[in-house]
C-alpha positions in Angstrom: -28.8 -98.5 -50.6 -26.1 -100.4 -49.0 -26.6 -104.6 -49.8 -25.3 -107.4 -48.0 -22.5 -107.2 -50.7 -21.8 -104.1 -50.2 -21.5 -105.3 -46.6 -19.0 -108.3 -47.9 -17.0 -106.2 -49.6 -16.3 -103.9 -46.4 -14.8 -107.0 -44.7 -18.1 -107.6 -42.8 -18.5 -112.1 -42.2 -21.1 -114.1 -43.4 -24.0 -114.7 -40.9 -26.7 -113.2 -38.6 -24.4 -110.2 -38.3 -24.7 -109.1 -42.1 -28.5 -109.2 -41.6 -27.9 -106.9 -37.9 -26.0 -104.7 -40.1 -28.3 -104.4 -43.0 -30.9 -103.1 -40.3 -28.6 -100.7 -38.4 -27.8 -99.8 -42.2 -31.4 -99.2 -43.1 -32.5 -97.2 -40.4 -29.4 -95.0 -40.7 -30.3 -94.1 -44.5 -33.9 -93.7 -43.7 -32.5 -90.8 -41.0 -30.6 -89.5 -43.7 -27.0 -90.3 -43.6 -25.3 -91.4 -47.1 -23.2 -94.5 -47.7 -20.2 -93.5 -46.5 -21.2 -91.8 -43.3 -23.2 -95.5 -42.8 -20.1 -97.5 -43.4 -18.3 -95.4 -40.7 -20.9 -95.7 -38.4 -20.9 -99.4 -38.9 -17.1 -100.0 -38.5 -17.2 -98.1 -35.5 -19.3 -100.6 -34.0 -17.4 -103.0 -35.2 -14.3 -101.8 -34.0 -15.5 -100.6 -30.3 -19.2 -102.6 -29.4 -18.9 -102.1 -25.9 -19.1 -98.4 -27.1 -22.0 -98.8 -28.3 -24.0 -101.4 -25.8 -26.7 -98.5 -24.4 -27.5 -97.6 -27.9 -30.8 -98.2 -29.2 -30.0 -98.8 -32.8 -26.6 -100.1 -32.4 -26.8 -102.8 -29.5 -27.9 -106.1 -30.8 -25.0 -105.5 -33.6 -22.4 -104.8 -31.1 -23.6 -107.5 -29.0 -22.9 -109.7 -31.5 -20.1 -108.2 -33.0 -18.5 -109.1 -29.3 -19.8 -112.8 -29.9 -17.8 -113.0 -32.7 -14.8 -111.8 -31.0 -15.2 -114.1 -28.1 -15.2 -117.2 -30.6 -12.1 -116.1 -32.5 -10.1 -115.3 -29.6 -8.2 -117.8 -28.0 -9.2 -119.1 -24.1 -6.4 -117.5 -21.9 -5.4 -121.0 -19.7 -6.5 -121.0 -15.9 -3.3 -122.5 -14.9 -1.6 -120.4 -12.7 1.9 -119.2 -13.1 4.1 -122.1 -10.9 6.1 -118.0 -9.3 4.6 -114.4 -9.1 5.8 -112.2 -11.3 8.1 -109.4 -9.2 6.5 -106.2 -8.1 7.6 -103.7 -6.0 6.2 -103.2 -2.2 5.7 -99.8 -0.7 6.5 -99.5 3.5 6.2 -103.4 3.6 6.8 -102.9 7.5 3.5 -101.6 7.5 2.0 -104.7 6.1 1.4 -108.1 6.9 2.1 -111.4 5.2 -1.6 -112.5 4.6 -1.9 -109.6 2.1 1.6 -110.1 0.4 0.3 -113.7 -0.3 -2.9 -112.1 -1.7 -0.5 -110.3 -3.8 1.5 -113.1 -5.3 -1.8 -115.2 -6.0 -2.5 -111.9 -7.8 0.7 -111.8 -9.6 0.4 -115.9 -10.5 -2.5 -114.8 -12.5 -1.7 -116.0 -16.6 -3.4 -113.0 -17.3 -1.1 -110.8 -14.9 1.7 -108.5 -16.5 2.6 -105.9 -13.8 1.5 -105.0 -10.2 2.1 -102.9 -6.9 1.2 -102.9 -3.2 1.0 -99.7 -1.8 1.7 -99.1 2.3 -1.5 -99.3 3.7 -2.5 -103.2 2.3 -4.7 -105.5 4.5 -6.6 -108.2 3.5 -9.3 -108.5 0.5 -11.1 -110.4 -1.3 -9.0 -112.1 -4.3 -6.5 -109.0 -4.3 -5.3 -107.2 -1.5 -6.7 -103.8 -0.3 -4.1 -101.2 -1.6 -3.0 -103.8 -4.2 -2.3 -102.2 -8.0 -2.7 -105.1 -11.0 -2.2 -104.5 -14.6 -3.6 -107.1 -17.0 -4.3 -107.9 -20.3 -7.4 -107.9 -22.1 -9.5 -108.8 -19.4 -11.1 -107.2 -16.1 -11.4 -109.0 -12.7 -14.4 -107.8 -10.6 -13.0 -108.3 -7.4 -9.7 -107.0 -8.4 -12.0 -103.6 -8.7 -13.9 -104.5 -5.7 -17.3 -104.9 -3.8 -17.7 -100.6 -3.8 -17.4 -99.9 -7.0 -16.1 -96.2 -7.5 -16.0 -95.9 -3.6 -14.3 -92.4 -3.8 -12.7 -88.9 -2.1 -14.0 -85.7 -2.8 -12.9 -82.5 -1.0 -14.2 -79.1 -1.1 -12.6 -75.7 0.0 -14.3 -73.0 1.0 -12.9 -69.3 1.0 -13.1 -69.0 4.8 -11.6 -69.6 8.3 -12.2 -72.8 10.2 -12.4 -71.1 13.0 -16.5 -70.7 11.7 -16.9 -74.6 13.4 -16.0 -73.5 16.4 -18.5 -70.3 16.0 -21.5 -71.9 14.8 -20.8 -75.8 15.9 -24.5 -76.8 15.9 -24.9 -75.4 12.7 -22.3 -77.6 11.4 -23.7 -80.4 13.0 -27.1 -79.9 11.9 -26.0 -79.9 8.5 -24.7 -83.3 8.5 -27.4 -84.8 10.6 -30.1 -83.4 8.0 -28.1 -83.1 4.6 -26.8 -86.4 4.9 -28.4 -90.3 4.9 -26.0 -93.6 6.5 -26.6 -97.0 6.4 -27.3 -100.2 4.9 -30.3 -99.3 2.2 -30.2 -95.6 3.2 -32.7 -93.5 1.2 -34.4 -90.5 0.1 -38.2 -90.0 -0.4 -40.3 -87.5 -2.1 -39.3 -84.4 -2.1 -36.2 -85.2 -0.6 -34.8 -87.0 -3.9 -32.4 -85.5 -5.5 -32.4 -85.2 -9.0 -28.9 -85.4 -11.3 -27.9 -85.8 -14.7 -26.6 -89.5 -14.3 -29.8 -90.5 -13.9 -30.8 -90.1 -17.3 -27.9 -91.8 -19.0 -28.6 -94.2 -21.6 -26.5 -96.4 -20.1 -29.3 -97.4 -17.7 -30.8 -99.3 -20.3 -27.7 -101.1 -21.5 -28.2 -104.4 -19.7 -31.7 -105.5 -18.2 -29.3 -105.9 -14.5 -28.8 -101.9 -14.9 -32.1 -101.2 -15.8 -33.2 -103.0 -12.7 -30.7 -100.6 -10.6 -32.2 -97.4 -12.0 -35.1 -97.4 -9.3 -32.6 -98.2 -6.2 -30.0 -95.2 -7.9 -33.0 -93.0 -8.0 -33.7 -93.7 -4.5 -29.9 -93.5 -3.1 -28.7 -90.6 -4.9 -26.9 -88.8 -2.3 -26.7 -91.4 0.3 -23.6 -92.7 1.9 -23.1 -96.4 3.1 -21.5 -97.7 6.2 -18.5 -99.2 7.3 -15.5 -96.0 6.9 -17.7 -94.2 4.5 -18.1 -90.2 6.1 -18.9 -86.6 6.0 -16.6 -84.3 8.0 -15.9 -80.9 8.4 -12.6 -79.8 9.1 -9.8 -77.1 8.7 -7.7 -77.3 6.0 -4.1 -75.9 5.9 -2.8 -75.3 2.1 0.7 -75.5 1.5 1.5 -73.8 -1.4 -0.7 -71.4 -3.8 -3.1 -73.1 -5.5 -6.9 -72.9 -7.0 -6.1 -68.7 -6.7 -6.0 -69.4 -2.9 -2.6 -68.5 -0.9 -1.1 -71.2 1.7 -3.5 -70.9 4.9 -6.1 -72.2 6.8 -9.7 -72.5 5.4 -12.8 -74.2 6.3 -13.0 -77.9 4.3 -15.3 -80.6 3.7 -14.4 -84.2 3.1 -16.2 -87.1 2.1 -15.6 -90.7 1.4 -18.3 -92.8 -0.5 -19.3 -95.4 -3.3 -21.9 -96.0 -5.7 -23.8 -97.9 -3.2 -25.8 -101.0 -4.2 -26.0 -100.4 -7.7 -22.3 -100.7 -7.2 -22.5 -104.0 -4.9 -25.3 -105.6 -7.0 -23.1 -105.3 -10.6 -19.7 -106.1 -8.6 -22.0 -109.7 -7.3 -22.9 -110.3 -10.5 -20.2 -110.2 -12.5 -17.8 -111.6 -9.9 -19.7 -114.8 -9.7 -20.7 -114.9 -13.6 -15.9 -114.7 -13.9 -15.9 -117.5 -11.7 -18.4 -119.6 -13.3 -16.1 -119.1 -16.5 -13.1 -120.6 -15.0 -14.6 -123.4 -13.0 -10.9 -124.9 -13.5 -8.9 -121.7 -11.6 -7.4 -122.7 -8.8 -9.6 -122.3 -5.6 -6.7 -120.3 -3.7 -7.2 -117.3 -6.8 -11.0 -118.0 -7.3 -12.1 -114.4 -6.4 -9.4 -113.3 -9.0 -11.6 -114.6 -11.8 -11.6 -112.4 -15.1 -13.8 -111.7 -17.8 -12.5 -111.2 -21.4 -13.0 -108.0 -22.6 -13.2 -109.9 -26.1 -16.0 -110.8 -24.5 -20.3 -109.8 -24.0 -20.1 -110.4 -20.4 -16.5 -108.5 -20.0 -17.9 -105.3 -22.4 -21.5 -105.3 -20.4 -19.2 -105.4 -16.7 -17.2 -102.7 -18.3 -20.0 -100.3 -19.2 -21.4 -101.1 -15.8 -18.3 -100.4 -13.8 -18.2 -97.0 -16.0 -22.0 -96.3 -15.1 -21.4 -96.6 -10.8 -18.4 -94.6 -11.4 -20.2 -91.2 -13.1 -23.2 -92.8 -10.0 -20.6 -92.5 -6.9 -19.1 -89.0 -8.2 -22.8 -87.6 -8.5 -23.7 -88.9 -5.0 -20.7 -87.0 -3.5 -21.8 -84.0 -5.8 -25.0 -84.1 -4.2 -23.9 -84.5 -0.7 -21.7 -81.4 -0.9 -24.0 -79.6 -2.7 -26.4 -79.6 0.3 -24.1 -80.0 3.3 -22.7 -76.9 2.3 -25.8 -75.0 1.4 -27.4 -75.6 4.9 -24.6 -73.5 6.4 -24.9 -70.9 3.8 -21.2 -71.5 1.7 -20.3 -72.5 -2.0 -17.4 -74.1 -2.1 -14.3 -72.2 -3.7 -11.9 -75.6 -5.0 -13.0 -79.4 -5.6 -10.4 -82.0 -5.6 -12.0 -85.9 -5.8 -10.9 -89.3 -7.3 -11.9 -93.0 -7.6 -10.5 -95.9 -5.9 -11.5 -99.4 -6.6 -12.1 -98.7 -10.1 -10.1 -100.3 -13.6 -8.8 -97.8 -15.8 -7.1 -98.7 -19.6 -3.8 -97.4 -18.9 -0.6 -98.0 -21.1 2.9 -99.1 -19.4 6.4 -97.6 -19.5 7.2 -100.4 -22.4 3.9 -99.2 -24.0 2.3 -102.1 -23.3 -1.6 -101.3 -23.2 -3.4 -103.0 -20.0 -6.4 -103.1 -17.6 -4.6 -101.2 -14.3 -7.1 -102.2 -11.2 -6.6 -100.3 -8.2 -8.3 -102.0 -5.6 -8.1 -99.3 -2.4 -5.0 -97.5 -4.4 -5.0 -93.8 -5.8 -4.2 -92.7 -9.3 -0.7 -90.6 -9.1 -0.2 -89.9 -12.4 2.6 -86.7 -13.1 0.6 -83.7 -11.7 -2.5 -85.8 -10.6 -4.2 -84.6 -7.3 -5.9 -87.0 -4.8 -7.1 -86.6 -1.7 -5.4 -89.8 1.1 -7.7 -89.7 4.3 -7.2 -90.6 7.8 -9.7 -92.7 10.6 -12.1 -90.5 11.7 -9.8 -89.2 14.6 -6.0 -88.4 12.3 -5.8 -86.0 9.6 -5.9 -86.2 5.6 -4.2 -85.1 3.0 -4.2 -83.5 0.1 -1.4 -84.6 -2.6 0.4 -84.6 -5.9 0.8 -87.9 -8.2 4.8 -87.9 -8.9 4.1 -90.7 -11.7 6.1 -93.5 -10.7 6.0 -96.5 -13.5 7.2 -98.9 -10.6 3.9 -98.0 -8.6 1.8 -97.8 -12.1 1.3 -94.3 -10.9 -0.2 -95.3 -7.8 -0.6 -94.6 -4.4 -2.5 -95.5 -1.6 -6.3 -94.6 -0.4 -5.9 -94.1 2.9 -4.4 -95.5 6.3 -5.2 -98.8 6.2 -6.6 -101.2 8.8 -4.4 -102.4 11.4 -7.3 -104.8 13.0 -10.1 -106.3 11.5 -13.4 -104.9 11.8 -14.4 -107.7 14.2 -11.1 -107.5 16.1 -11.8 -104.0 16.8 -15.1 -104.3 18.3 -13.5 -107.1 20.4 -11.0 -105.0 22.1 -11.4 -101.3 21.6 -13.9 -100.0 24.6 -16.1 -96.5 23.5 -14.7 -95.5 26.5 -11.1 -95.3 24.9 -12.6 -94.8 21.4 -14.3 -91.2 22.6 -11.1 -90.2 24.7 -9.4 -90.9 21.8 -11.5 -88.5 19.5 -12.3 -86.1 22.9 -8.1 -85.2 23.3 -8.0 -84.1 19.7 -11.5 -82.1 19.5 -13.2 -84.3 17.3 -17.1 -84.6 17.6 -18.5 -87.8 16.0 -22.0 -88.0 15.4 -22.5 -91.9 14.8 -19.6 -94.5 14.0 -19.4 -98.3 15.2 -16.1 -99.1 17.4 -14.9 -101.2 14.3 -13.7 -97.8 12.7 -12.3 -96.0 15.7 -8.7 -94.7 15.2 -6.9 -97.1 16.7 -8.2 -99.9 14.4 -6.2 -98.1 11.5 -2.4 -97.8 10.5 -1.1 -94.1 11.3 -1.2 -92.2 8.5 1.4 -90.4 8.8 3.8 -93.7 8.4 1.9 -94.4 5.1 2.4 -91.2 4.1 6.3 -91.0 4.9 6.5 -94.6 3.3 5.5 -93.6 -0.1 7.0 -90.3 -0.3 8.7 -90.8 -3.3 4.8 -91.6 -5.2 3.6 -88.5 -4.1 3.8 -84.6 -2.8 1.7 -83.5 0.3 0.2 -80.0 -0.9 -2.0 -79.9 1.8 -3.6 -80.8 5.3 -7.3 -81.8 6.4 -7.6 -82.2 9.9 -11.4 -83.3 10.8 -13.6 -81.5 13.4 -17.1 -83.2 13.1 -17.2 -86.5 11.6 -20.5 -88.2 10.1 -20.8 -91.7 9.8 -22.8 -94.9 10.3 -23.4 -96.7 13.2 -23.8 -100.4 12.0 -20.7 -102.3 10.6 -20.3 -102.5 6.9 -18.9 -102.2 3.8 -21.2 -100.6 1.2 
């Protein structure tokens, strides 16, 4: 039997905890483990609670484990720095000074210890779209954005692409049917799809997730609106890879999020950080952080973590049914997160929080996937794993315009000759994502050349989106 001296003895404090841990104790010598198995167990909690938030036995421990933590470790001031720290800007003729300022609020942050902007920046909330910040011991919510886990995901398919062309309505069918847009989409009955994430215990971590589980259930497979898409396209592969040979085959690209179990834990937790620094200055408000010494920080963690594995199964499911309709399987599957926070160590082996907000991960060897708008190409790439960029690069074109700027001056009538001139069907879209509301991607491709290799090419043929406006 272990006692509460036993406990003492083990470097466990005085307290409610001792009596948390005489139950977890209990329980786990009832199920059979001996003492020293028990004491493990125990300083594993101890030594990782947000690991162990979702689990039954374990949670009120580690909760307050993390309450014990918050107490003994010392307030990081709100003050901000009176200069930025220096970071390095990727094709800043590509950007404009609204997002640089962004940047150096960012890089004012006490909290702050590296960062990057990558080429195709625009403006955010708190941090910059295509903005890359490394901090320590702590997570800002809107430094991993409103989408949480928005993300790529491409799929090859061991034929030509000339099979569009030969069986276009087919193609289009199968995004019209296989695929739900918008602002609450959904699937009912029979229609739900059914995935493993669904069943992670990490549902019941935190009575906000729990609350989620229904709406996951429901959106599982779903896309939102704003530039979220399904596209067919051809695909030209550079070099041998995924036992294919440099050619053309037929591809299918999607970009995508975690919906509004992603928006609903991202408006918590964003607010909750800036009700804990109600001294921060109001120019860096929506760069609030949460301690992850900290309950609230360790609970947005295991959240963040949760719409993650969520956005990676909805594009799963998406491809998965897209491609069954026309009667393929998909051959290769490249796919990565953006606006996520990973723990990430830097070249002076410093260990941070790296949040890349609209940024890729280009680790040595990584693959990503950069799109286009919904009328320019995509590509497929290679992270060359540059410490200046914190192995970074960027998610995409970037806007050029606003999304309200765009619906203000570009006509459907030049939007559709636009797409018509490079044989690009859309089925849906609003004008605030035509083409020539975005940077060319080419440019932010050539401007960060030395982040990463092109391996290969997608070039869309018939593009899915929404029609409304929107952002999740």
């Amino acid at each position: 039997m272990i006692t509460g001296k036993i406990l003492k003895l083990n470097g466990w404090p005085d307290g409610k905890i001792i009596g948390l841990a005489k139950t977890v104790a209990d329980q786990l010598e009832a199920d059979g483990l001996d003492r020293d198995s028990i004491l493990a167990r125990l300083d594993s909690a101890r030594g990782n609670p947000g690991a162990f938030l979702a689990d039954p036995l374990m949670a009120d421990l580690a909760r307050e484990c993390l309450r014990i933590a918050q107490k003994e470790s010392a307030a990081a001031s709100d003050d901000l720095r009176p200069r930025p720290l220096q970071y390095p800007v990727w094709g800043q003729q590509h950007i404009d000074s609204a997002s640089l300022a962004q940047m150096d609020n960012a890089m004012r942050l006490p909290v702050s210890v590296a960062g990057a902007l990558m080429p195709d920046a625009h403006v955010g909330y708190g941090l910059p779209i295509g903005g890359v910040l490394a901090v320590e011991s702590a997570v800002i919510p809107y430094a991993v954005g409103v989408d949480i886990a928005c993300r790529m995901r491409l799929s090859l398919y061991d034929v030509s692409p000339h099979l569009i062309g030969q069986k276009q309505g087919q193609f289009e069918n199968a995004l019209w049917d296989q695929t739900a847009f918008g602002m609450g989409a959904e699937w009912k009955g029979s229609r739900r799809a059914q995935h493993a994430v669904l069943d992670d215990p990490a549902w019941e971590a935190t009575r906000l997730l729990k609350s989620l589980q229904v709406n996951a259930q429901k959106q599982l497979g779903t896309s939102g609106t704003g530039n979220h898409f399904v596209e067919w396209g051809a695909f030209h592969l550079r070099q041998p890879m995924f036992g294919l040979q440099p050619g053309d085959y037929l591809a299918l690209l999607s970009h995508s999020g975690s919906r509004s179990v992603g928006f609903k834990i991202a408006d918590r937790y964003s607010k909750l950080a800036m009700e804990l620094h109600p001294d921060l200055d109001k120019s860096a408000r929506h760069l609030a952080w949460l301690s992850l010494d900290s309950e609230a920080g360790q609970e947005y963690w295991l959240s963040m973590e949760l719409a993650g594995k969520f956005a990676s199964a909805n594009h799963f499911i998406i491809h998965h049914r897209v491609a069954a309709a026309v009667g393929l399987k998909e051959i290769a599957v490249v796919e990565n997160h953006h606006n996520f926070a990973w723990r990430e160590r830097l070249a002076n082996g410093r260990e941070t929080i790296v949040h890349r907000k609209g940024a890729t991960p280009a680790g040595p060897g990584v693959l990503g996937v950069v799109p286009g708008s919904m009328g320019e190409s995509g590509y497929l790439v290679r992270g060359k794993g540059r410490n200046e960029s914190l192995n970074s690069a960027s998610h995409g074109a970037g806007r050029l315009m606003s999304r309200k700027a765009a619906i203000h001056s570009i006509t459907k009538t030049a939007r559709d000759a636009y797409l018509r001139e490079r044989g690009i069907t859309l089925l849906g879209g609003g004008l605030d994502e035509s083409p020539q509301a975005y940077k060319r991607i080419d440019d932010i491709i050539a401007a960060q050349a030395d982040l990463i290799e092109v391996l290969g090419k997608f070039t869309p043929r018939i593009v899915r989106m929404a029609d409304e406006p929107g952002d999740f």
